[in-house]
PAGULUM-360973 format. One line per 3 residues: their letters; for each residue x, y, z of N, C-alpha, C. Coordinates in pm, whole numbers, padded with zeros to 5 digits. Each point is the difference from the previous one (the first is absolute). Layout:
# PAGULUM-360973
A> X/Y/Z/X/Y/Z/X/Y/Z | ...
# end
This chain:
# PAGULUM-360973
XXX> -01299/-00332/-02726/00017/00002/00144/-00120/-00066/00068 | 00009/-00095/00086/-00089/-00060/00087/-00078/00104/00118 | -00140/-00018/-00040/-00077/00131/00074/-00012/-00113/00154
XXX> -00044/00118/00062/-00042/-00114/00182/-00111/-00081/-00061 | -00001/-00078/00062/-00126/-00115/-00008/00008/-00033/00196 | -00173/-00039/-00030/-00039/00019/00108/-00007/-00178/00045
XXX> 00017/-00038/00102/00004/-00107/00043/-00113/-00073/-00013 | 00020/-00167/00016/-00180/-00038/-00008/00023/-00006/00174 | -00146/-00017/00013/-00045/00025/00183/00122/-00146/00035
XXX> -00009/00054/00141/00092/-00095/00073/00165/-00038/-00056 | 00031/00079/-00048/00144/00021/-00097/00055/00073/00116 | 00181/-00016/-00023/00013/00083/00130/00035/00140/-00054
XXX> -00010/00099/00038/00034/00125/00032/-00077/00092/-00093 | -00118/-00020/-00049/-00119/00080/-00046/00037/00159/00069 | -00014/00063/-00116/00059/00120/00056/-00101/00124/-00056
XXX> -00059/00138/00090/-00053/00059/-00157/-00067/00129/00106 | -00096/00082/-00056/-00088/00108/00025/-00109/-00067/00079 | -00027/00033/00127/-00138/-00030/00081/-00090/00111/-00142
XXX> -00116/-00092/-00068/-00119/00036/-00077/-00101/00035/00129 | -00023/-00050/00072/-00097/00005/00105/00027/00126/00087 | -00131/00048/00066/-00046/00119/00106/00069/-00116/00155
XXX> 00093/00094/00071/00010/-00074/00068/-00052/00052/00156 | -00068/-00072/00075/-00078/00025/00087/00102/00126/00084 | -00087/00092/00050/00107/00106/00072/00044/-00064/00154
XXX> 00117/00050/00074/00071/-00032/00096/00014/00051/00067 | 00002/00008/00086/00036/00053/00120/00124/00093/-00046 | 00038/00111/00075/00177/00052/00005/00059/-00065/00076
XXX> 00150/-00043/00001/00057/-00023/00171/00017/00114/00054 | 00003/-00006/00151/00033/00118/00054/00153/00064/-00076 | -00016/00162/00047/00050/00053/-00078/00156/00052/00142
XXX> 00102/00008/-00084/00136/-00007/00105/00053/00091/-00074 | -00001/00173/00068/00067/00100/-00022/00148/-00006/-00039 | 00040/-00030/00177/00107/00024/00041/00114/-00109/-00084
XXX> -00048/-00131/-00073/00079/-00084/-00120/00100/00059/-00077 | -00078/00029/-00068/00124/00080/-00097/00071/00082/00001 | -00052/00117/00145/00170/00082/00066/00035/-00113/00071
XXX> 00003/-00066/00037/00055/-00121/00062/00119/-00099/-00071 | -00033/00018/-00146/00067/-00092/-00091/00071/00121/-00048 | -00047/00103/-00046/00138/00107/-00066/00111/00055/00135
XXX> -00071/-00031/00100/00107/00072/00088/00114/-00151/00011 | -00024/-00100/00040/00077/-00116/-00010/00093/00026/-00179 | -00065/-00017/-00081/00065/00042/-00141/00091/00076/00016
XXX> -00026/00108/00045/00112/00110/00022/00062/00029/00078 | 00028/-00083/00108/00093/-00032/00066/00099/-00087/-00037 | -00093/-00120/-00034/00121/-00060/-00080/00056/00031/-00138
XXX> -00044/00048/-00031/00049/00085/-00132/00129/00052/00085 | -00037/00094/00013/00125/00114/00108/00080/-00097/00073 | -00002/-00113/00072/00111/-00068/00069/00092/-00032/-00141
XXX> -00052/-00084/-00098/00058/-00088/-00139/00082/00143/-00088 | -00005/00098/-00014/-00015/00139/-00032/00115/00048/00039 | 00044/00039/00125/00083/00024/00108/00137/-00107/00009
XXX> -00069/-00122/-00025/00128/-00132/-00033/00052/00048/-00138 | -00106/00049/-00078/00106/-00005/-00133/00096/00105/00000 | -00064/00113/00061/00104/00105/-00017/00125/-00006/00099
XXX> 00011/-00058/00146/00104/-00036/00054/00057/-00091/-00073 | -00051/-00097/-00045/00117/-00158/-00067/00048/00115/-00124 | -00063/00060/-00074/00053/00066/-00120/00123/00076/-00015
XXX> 00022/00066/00151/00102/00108/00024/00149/-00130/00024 | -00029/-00121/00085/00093/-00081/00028/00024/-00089/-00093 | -00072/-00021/-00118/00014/-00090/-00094/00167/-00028/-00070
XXX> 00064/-00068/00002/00111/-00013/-00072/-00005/-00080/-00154 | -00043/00095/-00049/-00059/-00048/-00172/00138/-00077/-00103 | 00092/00068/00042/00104/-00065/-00082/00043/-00192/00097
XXX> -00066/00031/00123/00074/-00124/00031/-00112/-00098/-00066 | -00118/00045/00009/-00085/-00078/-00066/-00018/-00081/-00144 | 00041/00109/-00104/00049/-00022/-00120/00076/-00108/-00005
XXX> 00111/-00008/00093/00108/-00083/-00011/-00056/-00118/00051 | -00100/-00019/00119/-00048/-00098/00037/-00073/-00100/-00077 | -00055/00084/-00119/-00095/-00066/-00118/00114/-00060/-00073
XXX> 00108/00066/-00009/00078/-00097/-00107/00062/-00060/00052 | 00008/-00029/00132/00047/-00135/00055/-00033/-00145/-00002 | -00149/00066/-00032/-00043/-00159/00040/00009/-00087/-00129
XXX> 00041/-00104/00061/-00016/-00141/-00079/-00101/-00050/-00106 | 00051/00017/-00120/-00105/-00033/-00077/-00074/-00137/-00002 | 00062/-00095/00089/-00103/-00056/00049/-00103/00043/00054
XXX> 00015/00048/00110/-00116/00084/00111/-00127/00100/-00099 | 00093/00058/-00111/-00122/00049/-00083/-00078/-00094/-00086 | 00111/-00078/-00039/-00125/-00105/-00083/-00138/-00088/00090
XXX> 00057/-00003/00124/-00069/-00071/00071/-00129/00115/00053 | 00060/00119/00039/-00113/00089/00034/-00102/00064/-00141 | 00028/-00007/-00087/-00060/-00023/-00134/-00104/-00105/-00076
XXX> 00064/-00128/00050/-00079/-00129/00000/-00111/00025/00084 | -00005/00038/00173/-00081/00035/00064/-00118/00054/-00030 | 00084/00182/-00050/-00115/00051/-00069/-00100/-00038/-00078
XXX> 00050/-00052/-00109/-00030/-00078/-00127/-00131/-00090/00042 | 00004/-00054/00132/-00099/-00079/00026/-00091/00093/00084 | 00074/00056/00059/-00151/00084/00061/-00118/00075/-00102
XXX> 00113/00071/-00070/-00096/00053/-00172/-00115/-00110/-00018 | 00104/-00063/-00034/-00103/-00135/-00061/-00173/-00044/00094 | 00013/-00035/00094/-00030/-00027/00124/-00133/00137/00009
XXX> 00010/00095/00009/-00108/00152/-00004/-00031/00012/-00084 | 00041/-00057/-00151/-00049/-00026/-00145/-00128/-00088/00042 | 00011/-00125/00107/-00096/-00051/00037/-00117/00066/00024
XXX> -00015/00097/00028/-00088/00032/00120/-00144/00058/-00068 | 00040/00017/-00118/-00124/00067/-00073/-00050/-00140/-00118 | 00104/-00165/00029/-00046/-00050/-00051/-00124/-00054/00121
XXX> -00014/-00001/00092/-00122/-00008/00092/-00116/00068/-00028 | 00040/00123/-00027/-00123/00061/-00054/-00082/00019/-00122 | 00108/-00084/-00091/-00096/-00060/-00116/-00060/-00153/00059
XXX> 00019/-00040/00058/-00065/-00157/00035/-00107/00093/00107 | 00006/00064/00077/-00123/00062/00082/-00110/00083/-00084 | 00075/00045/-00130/-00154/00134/-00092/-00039/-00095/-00154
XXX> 00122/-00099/00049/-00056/-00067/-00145/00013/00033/-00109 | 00091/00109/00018/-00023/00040/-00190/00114/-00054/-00121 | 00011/00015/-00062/00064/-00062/-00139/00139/00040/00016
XXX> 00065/00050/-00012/00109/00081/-00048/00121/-00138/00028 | 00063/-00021/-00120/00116/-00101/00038/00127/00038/00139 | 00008/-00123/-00010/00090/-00014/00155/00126/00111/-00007
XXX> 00021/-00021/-00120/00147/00085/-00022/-00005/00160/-00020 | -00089/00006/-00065/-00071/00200/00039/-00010/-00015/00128 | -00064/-00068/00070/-00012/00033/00161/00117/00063/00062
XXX> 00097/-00162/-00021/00128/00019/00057/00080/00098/-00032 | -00029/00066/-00140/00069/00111/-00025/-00036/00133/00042 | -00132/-00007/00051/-00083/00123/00039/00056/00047/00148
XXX> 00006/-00133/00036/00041/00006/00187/00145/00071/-00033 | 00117/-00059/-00051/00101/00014/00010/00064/00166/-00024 | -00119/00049/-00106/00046/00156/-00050/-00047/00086/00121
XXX> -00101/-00069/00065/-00082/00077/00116/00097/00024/00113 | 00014/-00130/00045/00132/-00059/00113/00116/00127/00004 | 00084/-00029/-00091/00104/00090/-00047/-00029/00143/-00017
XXX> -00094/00082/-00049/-00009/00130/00030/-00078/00029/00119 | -00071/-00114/00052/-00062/00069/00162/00142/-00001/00084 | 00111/-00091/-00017/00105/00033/00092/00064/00109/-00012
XXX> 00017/00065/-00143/00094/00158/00032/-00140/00051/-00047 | -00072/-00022/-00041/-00085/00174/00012/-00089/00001/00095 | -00062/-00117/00073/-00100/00023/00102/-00138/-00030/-00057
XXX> -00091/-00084/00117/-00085/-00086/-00045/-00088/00076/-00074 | -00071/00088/00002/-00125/00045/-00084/00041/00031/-00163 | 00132/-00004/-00059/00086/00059/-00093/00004/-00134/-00026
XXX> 00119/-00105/00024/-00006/-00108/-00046/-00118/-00108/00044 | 00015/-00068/00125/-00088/-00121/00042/-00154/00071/-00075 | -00044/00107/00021/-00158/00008/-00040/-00012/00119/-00137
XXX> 00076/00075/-00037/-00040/00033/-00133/00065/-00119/-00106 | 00127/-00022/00024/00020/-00050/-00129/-00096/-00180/-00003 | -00001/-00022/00150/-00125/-00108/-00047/-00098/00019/-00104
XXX> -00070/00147/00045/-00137/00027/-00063/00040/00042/-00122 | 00085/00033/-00018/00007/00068/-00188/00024/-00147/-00114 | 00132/-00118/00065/00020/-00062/-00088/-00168/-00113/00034
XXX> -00026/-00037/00095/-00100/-00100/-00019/-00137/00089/-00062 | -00027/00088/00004/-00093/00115/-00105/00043/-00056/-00108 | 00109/00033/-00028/00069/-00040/-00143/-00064/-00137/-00039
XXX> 00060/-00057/00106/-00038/-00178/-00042/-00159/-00025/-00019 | -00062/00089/00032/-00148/-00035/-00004/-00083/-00048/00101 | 00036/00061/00152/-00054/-00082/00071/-00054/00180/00051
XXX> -00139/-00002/00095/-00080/00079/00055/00072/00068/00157 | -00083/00124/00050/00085/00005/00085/-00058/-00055/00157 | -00066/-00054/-00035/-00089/-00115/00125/00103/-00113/00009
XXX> 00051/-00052/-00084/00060/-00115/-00070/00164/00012/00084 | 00031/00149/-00071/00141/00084/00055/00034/-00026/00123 | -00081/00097/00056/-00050/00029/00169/00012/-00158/00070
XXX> -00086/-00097/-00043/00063/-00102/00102/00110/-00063/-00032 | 00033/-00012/-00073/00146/-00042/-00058/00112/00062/00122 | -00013/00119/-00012/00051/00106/00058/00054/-00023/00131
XXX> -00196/-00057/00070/00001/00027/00159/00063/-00152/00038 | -00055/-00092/-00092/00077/-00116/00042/00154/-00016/00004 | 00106/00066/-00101/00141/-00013/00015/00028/00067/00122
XXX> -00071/00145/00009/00036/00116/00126/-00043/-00147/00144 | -00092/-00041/-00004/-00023/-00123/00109/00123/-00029/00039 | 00006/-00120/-00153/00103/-00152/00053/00109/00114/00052
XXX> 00030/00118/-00111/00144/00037/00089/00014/00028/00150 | -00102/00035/00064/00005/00048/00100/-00062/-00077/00122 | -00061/-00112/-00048/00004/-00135/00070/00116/-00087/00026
XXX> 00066/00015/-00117/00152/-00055/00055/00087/00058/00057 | -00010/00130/00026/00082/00081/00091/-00042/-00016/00145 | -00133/00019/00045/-00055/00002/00131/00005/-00150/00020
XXX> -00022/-00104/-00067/00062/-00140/00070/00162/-00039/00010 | 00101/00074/-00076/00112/-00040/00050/00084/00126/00071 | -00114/00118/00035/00070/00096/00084/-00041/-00034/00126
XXX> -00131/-00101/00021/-00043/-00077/00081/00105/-00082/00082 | 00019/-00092/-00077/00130/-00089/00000/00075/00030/00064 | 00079/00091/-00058/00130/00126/00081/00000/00006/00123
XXX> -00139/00082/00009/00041/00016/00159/-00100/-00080/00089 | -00037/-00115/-00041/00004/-00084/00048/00068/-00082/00060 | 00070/-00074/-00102/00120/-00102/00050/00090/00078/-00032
XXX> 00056/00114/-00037/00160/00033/-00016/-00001/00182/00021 | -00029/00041/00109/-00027/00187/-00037/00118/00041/-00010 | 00037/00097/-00097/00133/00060/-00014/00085/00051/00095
XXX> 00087/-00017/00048/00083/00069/00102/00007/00164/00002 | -00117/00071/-00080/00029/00159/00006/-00010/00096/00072 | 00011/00121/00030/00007/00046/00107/-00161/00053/00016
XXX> -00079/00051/00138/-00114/-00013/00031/-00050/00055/-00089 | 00002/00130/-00056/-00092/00062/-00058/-00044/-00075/-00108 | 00057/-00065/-00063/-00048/-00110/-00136/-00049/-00098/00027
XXX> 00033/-00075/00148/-00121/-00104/00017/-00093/00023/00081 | -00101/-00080/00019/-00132/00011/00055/00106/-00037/00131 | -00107/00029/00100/00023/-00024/00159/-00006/-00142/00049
XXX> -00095/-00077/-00093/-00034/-00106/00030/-00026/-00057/-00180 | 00122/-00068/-00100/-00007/-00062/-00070/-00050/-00101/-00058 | -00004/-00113/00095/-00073/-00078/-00025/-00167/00014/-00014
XXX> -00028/00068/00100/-00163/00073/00018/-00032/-00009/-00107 | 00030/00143/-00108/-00026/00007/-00084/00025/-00056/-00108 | 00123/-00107/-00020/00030/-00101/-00087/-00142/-00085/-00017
XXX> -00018/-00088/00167/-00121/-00041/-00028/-00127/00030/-00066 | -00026/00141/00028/-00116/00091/-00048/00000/00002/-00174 | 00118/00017/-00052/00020/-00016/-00133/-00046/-00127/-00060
XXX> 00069/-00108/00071/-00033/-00077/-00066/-00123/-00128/00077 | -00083/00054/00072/-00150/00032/00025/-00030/00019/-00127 | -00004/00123/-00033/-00086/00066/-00102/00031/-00040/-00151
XXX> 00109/-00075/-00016/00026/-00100/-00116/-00082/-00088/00034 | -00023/-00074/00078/-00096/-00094/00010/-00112/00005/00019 | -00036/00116/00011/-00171/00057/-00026/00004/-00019/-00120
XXX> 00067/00063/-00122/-00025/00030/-00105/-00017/-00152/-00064 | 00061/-00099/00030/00038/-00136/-00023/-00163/-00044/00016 | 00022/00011/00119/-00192/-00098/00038/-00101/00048/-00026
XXX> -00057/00147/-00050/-00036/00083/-00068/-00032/-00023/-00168 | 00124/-00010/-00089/-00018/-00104/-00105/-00047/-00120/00000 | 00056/-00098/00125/00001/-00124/-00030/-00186/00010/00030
XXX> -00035/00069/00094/-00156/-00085/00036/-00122/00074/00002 | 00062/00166/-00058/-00123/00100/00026/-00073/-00016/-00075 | -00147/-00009/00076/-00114/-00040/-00123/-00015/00112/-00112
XXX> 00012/00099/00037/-00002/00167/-00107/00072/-00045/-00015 | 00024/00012/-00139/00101/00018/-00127/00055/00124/-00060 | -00117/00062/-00003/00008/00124/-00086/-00058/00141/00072
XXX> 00072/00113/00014/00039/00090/00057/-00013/00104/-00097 | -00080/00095/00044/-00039/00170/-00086/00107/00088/00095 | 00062/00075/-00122/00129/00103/00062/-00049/00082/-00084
XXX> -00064/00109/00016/-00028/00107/-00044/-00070/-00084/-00128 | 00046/00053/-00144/-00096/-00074/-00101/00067/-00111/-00038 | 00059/-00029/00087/00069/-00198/-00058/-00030/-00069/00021
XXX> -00036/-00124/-00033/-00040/-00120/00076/00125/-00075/00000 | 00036/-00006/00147/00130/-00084/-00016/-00039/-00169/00060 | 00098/-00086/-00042/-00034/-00139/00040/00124/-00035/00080
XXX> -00066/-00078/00107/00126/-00027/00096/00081/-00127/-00036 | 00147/-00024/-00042/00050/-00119/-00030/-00036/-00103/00071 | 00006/-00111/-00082/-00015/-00114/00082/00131/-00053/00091
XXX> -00018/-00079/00091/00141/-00043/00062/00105/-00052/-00017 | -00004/-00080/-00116/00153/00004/-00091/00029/00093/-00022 | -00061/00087/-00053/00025/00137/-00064/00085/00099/00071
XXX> -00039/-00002/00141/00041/00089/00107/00108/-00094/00032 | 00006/-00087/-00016/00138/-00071/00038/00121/-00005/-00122 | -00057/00003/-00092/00130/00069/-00085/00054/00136/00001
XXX> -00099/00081/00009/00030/00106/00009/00096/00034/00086 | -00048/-00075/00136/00124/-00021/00108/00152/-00011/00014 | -00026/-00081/-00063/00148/-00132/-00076/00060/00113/-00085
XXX> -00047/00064/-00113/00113/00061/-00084/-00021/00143/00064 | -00050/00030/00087/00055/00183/00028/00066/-00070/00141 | 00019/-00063/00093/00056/-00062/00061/00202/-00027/-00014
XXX> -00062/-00082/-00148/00149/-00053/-00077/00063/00161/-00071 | -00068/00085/-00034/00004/00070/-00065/00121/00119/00130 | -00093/00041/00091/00111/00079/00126/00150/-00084/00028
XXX> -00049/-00081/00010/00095/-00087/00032/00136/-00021/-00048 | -00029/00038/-00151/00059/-00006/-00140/00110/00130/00019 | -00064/00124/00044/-00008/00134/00000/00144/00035/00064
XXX> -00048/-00097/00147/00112/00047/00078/00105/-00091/00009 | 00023/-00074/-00125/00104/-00147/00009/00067/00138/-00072 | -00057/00071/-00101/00066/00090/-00104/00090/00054/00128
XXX> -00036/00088/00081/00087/00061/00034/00136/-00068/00085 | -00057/-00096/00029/00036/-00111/00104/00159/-00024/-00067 | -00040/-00051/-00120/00084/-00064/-00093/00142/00145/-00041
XXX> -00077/00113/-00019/00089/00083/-00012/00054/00080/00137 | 00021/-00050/00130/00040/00035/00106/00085/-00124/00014 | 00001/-00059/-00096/00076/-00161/00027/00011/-00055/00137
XXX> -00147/00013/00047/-00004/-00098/00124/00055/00047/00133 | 00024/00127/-00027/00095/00088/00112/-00110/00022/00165 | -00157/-00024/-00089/-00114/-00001/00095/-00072/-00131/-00034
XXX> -00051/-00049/00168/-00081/-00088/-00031/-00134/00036/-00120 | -00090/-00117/-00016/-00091/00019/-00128/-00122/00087/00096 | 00004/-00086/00111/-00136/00042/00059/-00024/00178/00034
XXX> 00106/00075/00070/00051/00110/-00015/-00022/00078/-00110 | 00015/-00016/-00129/00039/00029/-00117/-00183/00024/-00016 | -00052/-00141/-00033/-00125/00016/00006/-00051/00119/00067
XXX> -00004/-00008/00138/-00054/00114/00064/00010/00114/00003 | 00093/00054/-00078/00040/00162/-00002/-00046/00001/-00172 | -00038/-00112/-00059/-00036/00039/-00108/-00138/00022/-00002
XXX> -00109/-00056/00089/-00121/00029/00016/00016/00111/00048 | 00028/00051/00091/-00023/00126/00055/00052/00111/-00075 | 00102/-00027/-00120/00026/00156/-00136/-00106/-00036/-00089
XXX> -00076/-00149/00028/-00105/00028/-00119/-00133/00068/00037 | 00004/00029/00156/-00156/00064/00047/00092/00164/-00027 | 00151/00017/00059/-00022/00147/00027/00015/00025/-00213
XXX> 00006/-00038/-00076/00033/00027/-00147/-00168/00014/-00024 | -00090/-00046/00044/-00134/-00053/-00013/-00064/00168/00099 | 00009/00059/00093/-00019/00077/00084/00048/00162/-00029
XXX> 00136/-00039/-00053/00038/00197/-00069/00008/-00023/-00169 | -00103/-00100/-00044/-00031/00009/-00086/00122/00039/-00090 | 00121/-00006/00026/00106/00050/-00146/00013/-00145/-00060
XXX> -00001/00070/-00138/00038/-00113/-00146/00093/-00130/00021 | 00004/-00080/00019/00074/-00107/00020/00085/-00006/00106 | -00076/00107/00089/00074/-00021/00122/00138/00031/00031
XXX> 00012/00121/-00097/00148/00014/-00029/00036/00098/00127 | 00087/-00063/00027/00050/00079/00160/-00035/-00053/00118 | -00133/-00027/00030/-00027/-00078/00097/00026/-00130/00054
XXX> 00013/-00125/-00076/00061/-00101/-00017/00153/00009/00037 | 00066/00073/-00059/00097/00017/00039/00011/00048/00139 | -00066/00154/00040/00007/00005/00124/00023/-00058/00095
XXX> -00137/-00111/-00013/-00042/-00092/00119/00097/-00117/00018 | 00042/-00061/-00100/00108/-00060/-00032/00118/00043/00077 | 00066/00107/-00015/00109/00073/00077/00019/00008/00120
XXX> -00145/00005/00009/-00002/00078/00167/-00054/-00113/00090 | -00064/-00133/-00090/00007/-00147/00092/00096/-00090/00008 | 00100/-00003/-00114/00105/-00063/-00016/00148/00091/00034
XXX> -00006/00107/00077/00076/00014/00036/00126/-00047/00039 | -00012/-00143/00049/00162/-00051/00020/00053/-00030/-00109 | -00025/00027/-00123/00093/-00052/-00135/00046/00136/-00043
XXX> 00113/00008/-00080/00041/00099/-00040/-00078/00054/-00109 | 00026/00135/00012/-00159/00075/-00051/00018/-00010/-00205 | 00151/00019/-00008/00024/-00030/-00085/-00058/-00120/-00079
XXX> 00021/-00092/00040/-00015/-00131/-00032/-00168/-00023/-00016 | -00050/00030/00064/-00157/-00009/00075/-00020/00079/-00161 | 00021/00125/00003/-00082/00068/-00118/00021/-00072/-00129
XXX> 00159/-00017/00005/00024/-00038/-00174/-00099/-00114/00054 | -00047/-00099/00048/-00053/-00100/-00033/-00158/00042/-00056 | -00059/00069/00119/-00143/00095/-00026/00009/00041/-00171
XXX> 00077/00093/-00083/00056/00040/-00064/-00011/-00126/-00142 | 00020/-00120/00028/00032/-00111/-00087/-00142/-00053/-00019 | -00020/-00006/00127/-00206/-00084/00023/-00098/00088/-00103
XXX> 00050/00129/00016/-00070/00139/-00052/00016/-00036/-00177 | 00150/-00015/-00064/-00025/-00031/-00115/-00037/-00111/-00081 | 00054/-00121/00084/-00068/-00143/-00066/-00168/-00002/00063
XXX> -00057/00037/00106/-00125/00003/00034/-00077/00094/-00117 | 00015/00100/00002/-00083/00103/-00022/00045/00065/-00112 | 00135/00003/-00044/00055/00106/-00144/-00036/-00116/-00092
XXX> 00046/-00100/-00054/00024/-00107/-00036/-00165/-00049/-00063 | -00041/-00020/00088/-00139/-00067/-00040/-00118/00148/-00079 | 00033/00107/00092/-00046/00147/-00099/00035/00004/-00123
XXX> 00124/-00012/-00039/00074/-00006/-00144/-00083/-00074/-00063 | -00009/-00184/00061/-00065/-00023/-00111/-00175/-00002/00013 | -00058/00004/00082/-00116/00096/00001/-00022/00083/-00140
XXX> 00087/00087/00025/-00049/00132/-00105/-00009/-00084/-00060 | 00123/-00065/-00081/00000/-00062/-00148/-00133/-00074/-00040 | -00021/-00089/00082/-00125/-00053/-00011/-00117/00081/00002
XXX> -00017/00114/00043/-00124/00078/00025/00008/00106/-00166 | 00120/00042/-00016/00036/00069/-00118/-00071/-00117/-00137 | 00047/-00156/00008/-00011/-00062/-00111/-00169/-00057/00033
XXX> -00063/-00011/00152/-00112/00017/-00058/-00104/00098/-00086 | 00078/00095/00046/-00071/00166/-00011/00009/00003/-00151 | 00110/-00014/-00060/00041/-00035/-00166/-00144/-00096/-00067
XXX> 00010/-00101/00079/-00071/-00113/-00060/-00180/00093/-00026 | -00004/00035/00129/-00177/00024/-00009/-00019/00141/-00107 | 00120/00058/-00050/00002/00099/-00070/00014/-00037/-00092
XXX> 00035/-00117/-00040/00008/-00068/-00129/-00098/-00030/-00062 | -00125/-00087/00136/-00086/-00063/-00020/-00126/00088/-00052 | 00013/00097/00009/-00121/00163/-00020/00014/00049/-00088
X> 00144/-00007/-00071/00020/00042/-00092/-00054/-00079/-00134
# end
């Protein structure tokens, strides 16, 4: 197994333990009232998303739904499958960035396989379970440190969430969803702009900040260079995009794309916010209760379809792969 190796100077993404006493700092001022501030918001919206599930639950018509799944056109699934297929692929990317940023050894194809087992159990079990333990156990495995881990880590958690705030930007920018008030801002565009403002901080920031390198507690992190931040862009960008063609494709077009998009960002903050496992229930909720003019039937079996080619599908083979690495390194000890 390939141990970390440390970069030569001026290499990009030198990664590792501050060795050095580092001069003491100031505190920032200190803000009480923050964090009842953030759990009371949490738990409100918890309780609104909460309250949707258990009303949609009582009205749910489950058998019409069933039937709705086996309606559709096996075209429409092959095509919402193909979709998937590339988005997988595509977030497989994302941790290949962070071997070109820490530098370390590990072949392209362990990478890609590392991302992909991660990907797939952070969607049904929830990020600290999949996206960040099973990172840290199989790349442990692979031989890499947990300095090494850790930015790997923070960089995929980035690009993903750089490409969300520039094309949720987008949204309600040039296209805000037609939903009813409580789901949009008062003033859409405002904050569209503001989003994607702050994509472009991050942009000119890479491209020209003389600091490079950044202490986070005991990390030394290095800031990408500006290609760097511009790919990252490009495939979590292509990557949402991807996301909501899935569902798009299995509503057969019954909603515009832009629409579709937008109610899919907003089940990925409230799935992200009451914290349940793959978002099971919530997505749907929000879904229901924004797309209201389609028949509810129809609406779910489709939710319902996204749910197994997205998320059952790519878990299945997850395990397998995580099972036949798990075999392999038990082989290898033996």
């Amino acid at each position: 197994m390939p141990a970390d190796r440390v970069p030569a100077p001026g290499a990009v993404g030198a990664v590792g333990s501050s060795t050095m006493a580092q001069p003491s700092r100031p505190s920032p001022p200190r803000r009480p009232w923050w964090p009842w501030a953030k759990r009371v918001l949490a738990t409100a919206f918890m309780a609104l998303v909460l309250a949707l599930l258990v009303n949609l639950g009582r009205r749910i018509d489950w058998a019409g739904a069933v039937a709705a799944v086996q309606a559709l056109p096996a075209a429409t699934l092959l095509a919402a499958a193909a979709l998937a297929a590339l988005s997988h692929g595509l977030y497989c990317c994302y941790d290949l960035i962070g071997r070109h940023q820490t530098g370390h050894g590990l072949p392209r194809r362990s990478v890609v396989t590392v991302g992909f087992i991660s990907y797939a159990f952070n969607l049904n079990l929830g990020s600290l379970v999949g996206g960040v333990a099973f990172r840290y156990r199989l790349y442990t495995q692979l031989g890499l440190g947990a300095d090494v881990i850790t930015h790997v880590l923070g960089l995929s958690l980035l690009t993903n969430w750089l490409g969300y705030v520039f094309v949720g930007g987008l949204v309600l920018l040039l296209h805000p969803p037609a939903l009813a008030a409580a789901w949009v801002p008062a003033h859409p565009q405002v904050l569209g702009a503001v989003l994607l403002l702050a994509v472009a901080a991050y942009g000119a920031l890479c491209l020209g900040a003389r600091r490079r390198e950044w202490q986070l507690a005991s990390h030394q992190l290095r800031l990408p260079s500006g290609r760097l931040a511009l790919l990252q862009l490009a495939l979590s960008s292509l990557n949402w995009l991807l996301i909501a063609a899935v569902v798009h494709v299995l509503l057969q077009q019954r909603v515009e794309y832009a629409t579709v998009l937008g109610v899919l960002l907003l089940a990925a903050v409230a799935g992200v916010v009451t914290h349940v496992p793959a978002g099971l229930g919530v997505l749907e909720a929000v879904f229901l209760t924004l797309l209201s003019q389609l028949p509810q039937a129809e609406l779910l079996g489709a939710l319902l379809a996204y749910r197994f080619i997205y998320y059952l599908v790519p878990l299945a083979l997850a395990s397998a792969l995580f099972l036949a690495t798990r075999k392999g390194v038990l082989a290898a000890r033996s």
